[in-house]
C-alpha positions as CSV (number, residue, x, y, z in Angstrom):
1,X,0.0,0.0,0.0
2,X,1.4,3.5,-0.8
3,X,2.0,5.6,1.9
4,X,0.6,9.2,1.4
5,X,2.8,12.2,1.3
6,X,2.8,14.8,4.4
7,X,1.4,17.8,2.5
8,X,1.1,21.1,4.1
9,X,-2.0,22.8,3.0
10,X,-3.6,26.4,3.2
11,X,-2.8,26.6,7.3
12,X,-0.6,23.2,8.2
13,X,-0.8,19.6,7.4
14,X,-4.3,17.8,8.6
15,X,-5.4,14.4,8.1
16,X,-7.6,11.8,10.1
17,X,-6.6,10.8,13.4
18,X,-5.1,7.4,13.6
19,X,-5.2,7.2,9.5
20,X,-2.3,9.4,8.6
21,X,-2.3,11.7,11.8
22,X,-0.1,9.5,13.7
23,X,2.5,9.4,16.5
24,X,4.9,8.8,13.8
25,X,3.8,11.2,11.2
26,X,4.0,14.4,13.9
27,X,7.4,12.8,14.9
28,X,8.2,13.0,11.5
29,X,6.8,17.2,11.2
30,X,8.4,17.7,14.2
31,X,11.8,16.7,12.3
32,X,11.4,18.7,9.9
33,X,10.7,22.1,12.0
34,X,14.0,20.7,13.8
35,X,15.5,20.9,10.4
36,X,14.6,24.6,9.6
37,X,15.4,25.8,13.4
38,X,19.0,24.3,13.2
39,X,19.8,25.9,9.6
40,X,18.3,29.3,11.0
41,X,20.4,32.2,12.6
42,X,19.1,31.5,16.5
43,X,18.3,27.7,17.1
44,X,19.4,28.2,21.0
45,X,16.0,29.9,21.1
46,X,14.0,26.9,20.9
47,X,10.4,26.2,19.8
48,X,6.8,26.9,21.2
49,X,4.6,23.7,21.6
50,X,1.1,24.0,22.1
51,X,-1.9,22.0,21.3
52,X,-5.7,22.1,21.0
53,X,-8.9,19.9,22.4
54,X,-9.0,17.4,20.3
55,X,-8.8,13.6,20.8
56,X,-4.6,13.1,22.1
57,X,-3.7,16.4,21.1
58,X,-1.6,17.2,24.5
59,X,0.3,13.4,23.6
60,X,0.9,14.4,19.9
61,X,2.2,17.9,21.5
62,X,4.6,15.6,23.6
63,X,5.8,13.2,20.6
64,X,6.9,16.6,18.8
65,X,8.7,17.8,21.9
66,X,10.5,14.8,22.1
67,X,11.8,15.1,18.4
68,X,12.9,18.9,19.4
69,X,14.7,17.9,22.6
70,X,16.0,15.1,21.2
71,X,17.7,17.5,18.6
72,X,19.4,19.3,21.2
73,X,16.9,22.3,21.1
74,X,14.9,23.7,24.3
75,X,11.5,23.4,24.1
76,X,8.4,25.3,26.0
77,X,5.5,22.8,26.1
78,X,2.0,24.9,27.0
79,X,0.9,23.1,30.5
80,X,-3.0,23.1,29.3
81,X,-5.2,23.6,25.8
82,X,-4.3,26.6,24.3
83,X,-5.7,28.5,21.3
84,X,-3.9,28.8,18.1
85,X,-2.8,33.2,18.7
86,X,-2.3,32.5,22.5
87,X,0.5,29.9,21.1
88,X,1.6,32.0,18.5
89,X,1.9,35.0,20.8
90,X,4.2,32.8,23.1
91,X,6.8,32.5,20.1
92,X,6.9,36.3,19.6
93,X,6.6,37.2,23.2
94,X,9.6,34.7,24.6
95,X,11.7,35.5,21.4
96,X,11.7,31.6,20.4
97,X,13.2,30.3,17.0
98,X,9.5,29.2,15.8
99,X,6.2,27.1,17.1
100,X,4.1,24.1,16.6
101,X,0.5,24.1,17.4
102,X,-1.6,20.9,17.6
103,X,-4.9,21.6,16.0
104,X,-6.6,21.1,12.8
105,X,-8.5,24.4,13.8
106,X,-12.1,23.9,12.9
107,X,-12.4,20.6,11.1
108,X,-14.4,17.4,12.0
109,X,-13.9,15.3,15.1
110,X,-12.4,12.7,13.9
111,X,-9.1,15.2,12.4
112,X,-6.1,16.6,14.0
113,X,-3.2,18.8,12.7
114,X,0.1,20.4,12.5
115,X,0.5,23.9,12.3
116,X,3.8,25.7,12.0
117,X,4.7,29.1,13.5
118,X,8.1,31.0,12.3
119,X,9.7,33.3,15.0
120,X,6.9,36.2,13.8
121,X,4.1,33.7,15.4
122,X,2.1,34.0,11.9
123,X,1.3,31.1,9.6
124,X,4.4,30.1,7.1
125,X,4.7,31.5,3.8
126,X,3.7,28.9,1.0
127,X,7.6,28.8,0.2
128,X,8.6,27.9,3.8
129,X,5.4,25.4,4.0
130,X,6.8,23.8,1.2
131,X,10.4,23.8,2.8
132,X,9.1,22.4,5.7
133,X,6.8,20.0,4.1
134,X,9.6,18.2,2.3
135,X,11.9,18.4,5.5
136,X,8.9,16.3,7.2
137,X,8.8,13.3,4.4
138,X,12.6,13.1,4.8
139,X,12.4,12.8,8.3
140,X,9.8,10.3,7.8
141,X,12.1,7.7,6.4
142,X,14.9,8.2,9.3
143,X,14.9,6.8,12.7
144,X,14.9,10.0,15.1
145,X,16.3,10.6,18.1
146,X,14.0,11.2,20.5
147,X,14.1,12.4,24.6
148,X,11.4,11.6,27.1
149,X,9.8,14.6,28.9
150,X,11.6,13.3,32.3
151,X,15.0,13.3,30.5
152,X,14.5,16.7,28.7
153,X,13.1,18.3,31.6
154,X,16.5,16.7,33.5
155,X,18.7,17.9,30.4
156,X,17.2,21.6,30.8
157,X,15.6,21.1,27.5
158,X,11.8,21.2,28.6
159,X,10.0,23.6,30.2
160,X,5.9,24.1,30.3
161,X,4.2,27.2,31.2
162,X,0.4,28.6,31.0
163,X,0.7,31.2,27.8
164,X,-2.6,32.8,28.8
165,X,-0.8,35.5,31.5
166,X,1.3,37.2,28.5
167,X,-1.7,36.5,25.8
168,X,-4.0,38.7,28.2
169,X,-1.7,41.2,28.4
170,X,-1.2,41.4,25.1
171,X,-4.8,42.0,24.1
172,X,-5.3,44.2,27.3
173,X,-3.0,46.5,25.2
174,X,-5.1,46.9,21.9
175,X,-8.5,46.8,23.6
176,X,-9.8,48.7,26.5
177,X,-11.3,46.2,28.9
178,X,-12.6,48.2,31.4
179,X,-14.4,49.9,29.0
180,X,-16.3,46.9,28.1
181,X,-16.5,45.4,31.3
182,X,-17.8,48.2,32.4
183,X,-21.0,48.8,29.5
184,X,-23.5,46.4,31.0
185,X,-23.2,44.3,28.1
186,X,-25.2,40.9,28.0
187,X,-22.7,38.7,26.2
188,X,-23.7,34.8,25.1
189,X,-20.4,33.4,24.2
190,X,-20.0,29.4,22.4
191,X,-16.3,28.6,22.6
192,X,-17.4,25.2,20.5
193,X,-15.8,22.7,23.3
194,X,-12.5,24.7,21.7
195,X,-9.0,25.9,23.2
196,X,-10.1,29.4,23.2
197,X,-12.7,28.2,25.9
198,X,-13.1,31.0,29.1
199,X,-11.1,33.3,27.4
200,X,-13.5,36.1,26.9
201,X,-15.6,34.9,30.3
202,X,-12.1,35.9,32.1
203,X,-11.0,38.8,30.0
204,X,-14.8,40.6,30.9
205,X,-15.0,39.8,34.4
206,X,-15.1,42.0,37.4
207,X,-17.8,44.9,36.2
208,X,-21.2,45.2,34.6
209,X,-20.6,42.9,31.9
210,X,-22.5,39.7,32.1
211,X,-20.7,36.8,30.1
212,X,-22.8,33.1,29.8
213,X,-20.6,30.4,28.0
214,X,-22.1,27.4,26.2
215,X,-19.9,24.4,25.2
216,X,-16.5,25.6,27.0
217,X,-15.9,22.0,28.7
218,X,-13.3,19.8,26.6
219,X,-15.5,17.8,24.3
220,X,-13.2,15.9,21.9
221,X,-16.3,14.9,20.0
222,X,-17.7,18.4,19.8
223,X,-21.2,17.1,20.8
224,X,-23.5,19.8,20.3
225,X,-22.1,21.7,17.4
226,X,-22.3,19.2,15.5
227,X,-19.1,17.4,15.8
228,X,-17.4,20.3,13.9
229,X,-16.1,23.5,15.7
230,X,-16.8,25.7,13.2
231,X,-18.5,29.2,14.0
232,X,-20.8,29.4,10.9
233,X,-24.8,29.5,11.3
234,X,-25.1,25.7,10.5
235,X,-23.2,24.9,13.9
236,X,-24.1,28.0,16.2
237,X,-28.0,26.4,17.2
238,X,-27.4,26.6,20.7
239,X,-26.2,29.7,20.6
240,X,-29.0,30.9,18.2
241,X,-31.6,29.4,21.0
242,X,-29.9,31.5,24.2
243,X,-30.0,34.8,22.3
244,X,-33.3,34.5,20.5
245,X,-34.6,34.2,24.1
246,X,-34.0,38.0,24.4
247,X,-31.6,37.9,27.2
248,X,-28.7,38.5,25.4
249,X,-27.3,42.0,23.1
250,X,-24.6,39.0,21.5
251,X,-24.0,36.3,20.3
252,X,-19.9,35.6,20.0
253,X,-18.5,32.4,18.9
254,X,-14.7,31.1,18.2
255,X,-13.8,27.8,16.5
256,X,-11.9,25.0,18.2
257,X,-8.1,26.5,18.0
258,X,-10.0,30.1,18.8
259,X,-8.4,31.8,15.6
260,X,-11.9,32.2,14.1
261,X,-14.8,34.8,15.2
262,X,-18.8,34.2,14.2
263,X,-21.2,36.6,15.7
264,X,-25.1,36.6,16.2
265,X,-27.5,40.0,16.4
266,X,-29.3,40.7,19.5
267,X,-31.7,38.6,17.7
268,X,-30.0,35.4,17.0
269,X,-29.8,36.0,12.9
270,X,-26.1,35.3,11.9
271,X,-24.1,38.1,11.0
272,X,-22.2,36.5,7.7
273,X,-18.2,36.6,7.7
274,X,-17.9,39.1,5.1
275,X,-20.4,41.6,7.3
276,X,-18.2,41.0,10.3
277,X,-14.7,41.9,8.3
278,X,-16.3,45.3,6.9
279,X,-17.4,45.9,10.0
280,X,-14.0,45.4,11.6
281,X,-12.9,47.1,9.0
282,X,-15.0,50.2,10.1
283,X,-13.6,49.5,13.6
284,X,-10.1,50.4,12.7
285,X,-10.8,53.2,10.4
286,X,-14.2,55.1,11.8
287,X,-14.2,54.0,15.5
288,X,-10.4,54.2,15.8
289,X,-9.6,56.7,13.7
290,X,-6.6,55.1,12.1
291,X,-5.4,54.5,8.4
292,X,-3.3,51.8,6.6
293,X,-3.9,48.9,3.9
294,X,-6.6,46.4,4.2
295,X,-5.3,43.2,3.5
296,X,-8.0,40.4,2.4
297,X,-8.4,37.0,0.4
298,X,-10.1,36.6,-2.6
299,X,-13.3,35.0,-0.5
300,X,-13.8,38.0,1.3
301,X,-16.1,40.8,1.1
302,X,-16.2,43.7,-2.0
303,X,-17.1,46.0,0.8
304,X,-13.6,46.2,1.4
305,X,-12.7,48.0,-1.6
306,X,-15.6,50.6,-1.0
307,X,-14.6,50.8,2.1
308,X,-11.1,52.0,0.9
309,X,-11.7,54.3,-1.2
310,X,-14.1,56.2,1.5
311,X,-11.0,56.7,3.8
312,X,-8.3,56.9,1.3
313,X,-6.7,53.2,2.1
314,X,-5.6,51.2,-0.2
315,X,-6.5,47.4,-0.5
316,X,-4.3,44.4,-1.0
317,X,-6.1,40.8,-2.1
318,X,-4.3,37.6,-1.8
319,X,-5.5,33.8,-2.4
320,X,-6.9,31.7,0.0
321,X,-5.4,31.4,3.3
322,X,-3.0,32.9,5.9
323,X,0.7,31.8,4.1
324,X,-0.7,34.0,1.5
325,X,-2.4,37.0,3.6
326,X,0.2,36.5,6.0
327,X,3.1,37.9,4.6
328,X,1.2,40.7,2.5
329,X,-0.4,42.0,5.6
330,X,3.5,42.1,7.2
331,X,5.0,43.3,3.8
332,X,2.7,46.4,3.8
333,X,2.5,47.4,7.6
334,X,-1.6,46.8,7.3
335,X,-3.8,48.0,9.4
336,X,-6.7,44.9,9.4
337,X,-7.4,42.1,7.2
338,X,-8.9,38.4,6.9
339,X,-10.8,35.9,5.4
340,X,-14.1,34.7,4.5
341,X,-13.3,32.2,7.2
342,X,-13.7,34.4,10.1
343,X,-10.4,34.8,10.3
344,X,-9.2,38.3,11.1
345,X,-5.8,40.0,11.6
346,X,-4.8,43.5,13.5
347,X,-2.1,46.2,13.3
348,X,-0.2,45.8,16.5
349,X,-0.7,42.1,17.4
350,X,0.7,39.0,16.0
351,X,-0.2,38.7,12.0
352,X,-2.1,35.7,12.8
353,X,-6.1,35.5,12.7
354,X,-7.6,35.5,16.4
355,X,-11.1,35.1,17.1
356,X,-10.9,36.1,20.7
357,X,-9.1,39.7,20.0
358,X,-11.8,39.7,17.2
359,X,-14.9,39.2,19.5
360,X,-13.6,42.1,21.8
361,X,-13.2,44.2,18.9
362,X,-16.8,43.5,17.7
363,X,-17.9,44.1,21.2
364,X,-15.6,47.8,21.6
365,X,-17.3,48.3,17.8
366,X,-20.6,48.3,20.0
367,X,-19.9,50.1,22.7
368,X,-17.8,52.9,20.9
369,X,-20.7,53.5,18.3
370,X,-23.6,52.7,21.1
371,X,-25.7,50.9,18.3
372,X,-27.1,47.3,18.5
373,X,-24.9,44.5,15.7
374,X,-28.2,45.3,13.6
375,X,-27.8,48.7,13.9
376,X,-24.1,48.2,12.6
377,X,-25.0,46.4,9.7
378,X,-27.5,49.4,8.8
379,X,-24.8,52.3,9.4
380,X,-22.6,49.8,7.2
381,X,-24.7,49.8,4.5
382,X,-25.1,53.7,4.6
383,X,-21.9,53.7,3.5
384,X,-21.2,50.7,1.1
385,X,-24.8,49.6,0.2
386,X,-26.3,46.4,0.7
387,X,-24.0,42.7,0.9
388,X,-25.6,39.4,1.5
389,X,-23.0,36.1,1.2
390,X,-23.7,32.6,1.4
391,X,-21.1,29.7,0.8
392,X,-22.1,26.3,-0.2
393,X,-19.7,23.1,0.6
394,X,-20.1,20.3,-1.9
395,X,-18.5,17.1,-1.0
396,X,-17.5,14.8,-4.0
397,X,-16.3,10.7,-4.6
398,X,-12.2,11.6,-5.0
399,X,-12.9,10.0,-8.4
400,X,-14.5,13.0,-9.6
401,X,-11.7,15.7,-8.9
402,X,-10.4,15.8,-11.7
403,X,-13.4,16.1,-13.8
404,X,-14.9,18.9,-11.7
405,X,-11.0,20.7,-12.0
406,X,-11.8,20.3,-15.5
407,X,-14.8,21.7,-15.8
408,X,-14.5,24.8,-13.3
409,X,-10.9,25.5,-15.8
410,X,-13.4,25.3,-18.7
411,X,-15.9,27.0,-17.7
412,X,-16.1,30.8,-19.3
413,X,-20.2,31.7,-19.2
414,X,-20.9,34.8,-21.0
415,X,-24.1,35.1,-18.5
416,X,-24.9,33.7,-14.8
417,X,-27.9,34.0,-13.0
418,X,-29.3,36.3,-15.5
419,X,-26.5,38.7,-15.2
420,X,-23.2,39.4,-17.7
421,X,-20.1,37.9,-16.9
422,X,-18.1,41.0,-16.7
423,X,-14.6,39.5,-15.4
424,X,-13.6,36.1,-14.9
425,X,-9.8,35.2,-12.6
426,X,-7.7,32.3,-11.5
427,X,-6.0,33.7,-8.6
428,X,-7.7,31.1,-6.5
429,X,-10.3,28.8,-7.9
430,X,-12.5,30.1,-10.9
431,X,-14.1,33.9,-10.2
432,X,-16.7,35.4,-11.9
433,X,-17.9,39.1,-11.7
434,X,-21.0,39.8,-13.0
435,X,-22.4,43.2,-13.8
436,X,-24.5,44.3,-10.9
437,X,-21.4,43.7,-8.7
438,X,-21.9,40.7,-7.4
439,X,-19.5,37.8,-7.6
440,X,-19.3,34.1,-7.9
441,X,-16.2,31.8,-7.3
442,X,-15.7,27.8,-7.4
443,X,-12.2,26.5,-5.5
444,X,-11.1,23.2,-4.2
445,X,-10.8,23.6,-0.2
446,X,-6.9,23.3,0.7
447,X,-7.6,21.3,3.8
448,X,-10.7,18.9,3.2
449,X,-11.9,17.0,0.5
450,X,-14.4,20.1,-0.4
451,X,-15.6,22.0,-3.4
452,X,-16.6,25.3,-2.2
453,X,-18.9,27.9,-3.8
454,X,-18.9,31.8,-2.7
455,X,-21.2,34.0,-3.8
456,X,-21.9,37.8,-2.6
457,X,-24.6,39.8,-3.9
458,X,-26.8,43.1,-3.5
459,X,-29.9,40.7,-2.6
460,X,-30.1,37.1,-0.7
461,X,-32.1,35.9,-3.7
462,X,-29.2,36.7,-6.2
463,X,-26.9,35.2,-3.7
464,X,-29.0,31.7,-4.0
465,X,-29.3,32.3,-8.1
466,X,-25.2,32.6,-8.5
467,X,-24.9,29.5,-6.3
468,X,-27.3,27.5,-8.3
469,X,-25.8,28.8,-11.6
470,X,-22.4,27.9,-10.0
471,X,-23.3,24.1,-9.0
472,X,-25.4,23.8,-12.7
473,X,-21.8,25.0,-14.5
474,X,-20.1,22.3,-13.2
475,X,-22.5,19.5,-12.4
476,X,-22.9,18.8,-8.9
């Protein structure tokens, strides 16, 4: 039987647990990020190991320290679950040579992951993934040398420590917390069973703020959302049910590594991914009062472009995921940026998406401008005219891949849901602009086996017509 490749996709290599995500297969990661720390300028620095949830995540954590120590480098191993920018931070904040986060962030159960943090604690650019990646499948073949925690602990190698102290501070720097802790809001949180779990509950306490978690006990199966720790609408029931009761001015929800934000209105309606990054967007620029580039994938919203040329920013788009956004948001000193994922990224932190930072933004958004989320959405659209988004995940045999590839290359509509095709690109799947500004693309998903289909329009209903059109053009 061929053995599959280690392949490092939009944000880390994931696979099923106990199929490829093995002991042996993070041994063999963790060899290669030993690699590319001993051919860098500082290895005495040593790497950041943390680790999510999920089913073994704090023993895959200690397989990859033992690869690092066993390579002669120090290692700091988090002493609990930690989320994805509280690990991150850690690299940045103790000066270390890089990190490794267990998670496969808001994917199925049944998955795990490897995610791999240079000494900026953002993702790795797509030349250092691929660096990396071939580094691992090397070390895959080779019989490493490996420490126990007791003997690398003895050896002065391993050390563990609680990253949320400096993490806290950190985002006690770019947010006021008294301010919000202070405004009486009611604040329903979902922290999705996730790492990211009591974060906000702790960073809110101690004033008028009220703060009621769902889901924030360690549920490696993810019961209740669905066995997928993803903050979209499809997951977020629960959550919906506790803030439709009226008791509530928020909904706030992070994924299961806590580097993704979804928000409910007062009323329990979603507030889609590309509504919450223009209205970040607003935070920084209107509420703030600052200026700089906005950085965002291809997925996310055309508001950001209105948005830039209403306070003279410009606006940088990058394919899909955070080794591309990544290094564009640090090459141009940006101000904010993200993804359609709910992934979003501030001036002043770590470039690295982080849902909790985002939820306290959201909820300073409130406070600052005194106005309800639906009363957000409204002054939005004052400014940049109505958006609705909806994305539609199509699983598909493996057979077909191919095939679908081929048709989504081939396809070149002159019409699509009864509107011109006005531009059509490849930066990242198959886009199509159409002439009342709306906007259809069809992409592969770089970490399941996933077609994906975005489409943002003026009107929900055109939003369901481009989708249709989408799935008839390529026959699923």
């Amino acid at each position: 039987m061929k053995v599959a490749p280690i392949v490092f996709g939009t944000d880390g290599w994931r696979a099923l647990i106990a199929d490829e995500f093995t002991s042996a297969n993070v041994r063999a990661c963790a060899g290669g990020v030993a690699y590319l720390v001993k051919k860098g300028p500082n290895p005495e620095r040593g790497v950041v190991i943390g680790y999510d949830t999920r089913f073994g995540s704090e023993d895959f954590a200690a397989a990859a320290a033992e690869v690092l120590t066993g390579a002669g480098l120090p290692a700091s191993l988090c002493d609990r679950a930690a989320s994805t920018p509280a690990v991150a931070f850690a690299v940045v904040a103790q000066g270390a040579a890089s990190g490794i986060v267990i998670t496969s962030s808001h994917n199925p159960w049944n998955w795990n992951g490897f995610k791999y943090k240079p000494d900026y604690g953002g993702s790795a650019s797509e030349a250092l993934s691929r660096e990396l990646e071939a580094a691992a499948n090397i070390a895959r073949g080779r019989d490493l040398r490996c420490l126990s925690l007791e003997e690398a602990r003895h050896d002065g190698l391993l050390r563990t420590f609680d990253p949320r102290e400096q993490y806290f501070r950190q985002l006690a720097s770019l947010v006021d917390l008294e301010r919000l802790r202070g405004a009486g809001l009611r604040v329903a949180v979902d922290s999705m069973h996730g790492s990211a779990a009591r974060y906000l509950a702790e960073l809110l306490r101690g004033g008028r703020t009220l703060v009621h978690e769902l889901h924030s006990r360690r549920d490696p199966l993810f019961r209740g959302v669905g066995g997928r720790p993803e903050p979209i609408e499809a997951h977020l029931g629960a959550l919906q049910r506790a803030v439709r009761g009226g008791r509530y001015d928020v909904g706030v929800a992070t994924d299961g590594d806590g580097d993704r934000l979804g928000i409910l209105d007062e009323k329990g309606r979603f507030v889609t991914q590309l509504q919450v990054y223009a209205l970040l967007a607003l935070y920084m620029l209107e509420a703030k009062g600052e200026r700089g580039p906005l950085v965002k994938a291809l997925t996310a919203t055309a508001m950001a472009e209105k948005l830039g040329r209403l306070y003279g920013v410009p606006v940088f788009e990058t394919a899909v995921g955070m080794k591309h956004l990544g290094p564009v948001f640090r090459r141009e000193q940006a101000l904010f940026g993200g993804e359609e994922s709910g992934g979003y990224v501030f001036r002043g932190h770590i470039p690295e998406r982080d849902g909790v930072l985002s939820g306290l933004a959201f909820l300073d958004l409130m406070v600052r401008l005194d106005k309800t989320p639906s009363q957000l959405i409204q002054h939005l659209y004052r400014k940049v005219g109505p958006h609705h988004y909806r994305r539609l995940d199509v699983t598909f045999p493996q057979a077909r891949r191919k095939e679908l590839a081929a048709r989504v290359a081939a396809a070149e509509p002159a019409r699509l849901a009864g509107q011109a095709v006005k531009g059509r690109d490849t930066l990242d799947g198959t886009r199509f602009k159409l002439a009342d500004g709306s906007w259809l693309l069809i992409r592969f998903s770089g970490t399941e086996p996933l077609l994906r289909l975005y489409a943002e329009a003026p009107s929900p209903k055109q939003v369901e017509a481009s989708l249709k059109a989408g799935c008839e053009l390529i026959g699923v």
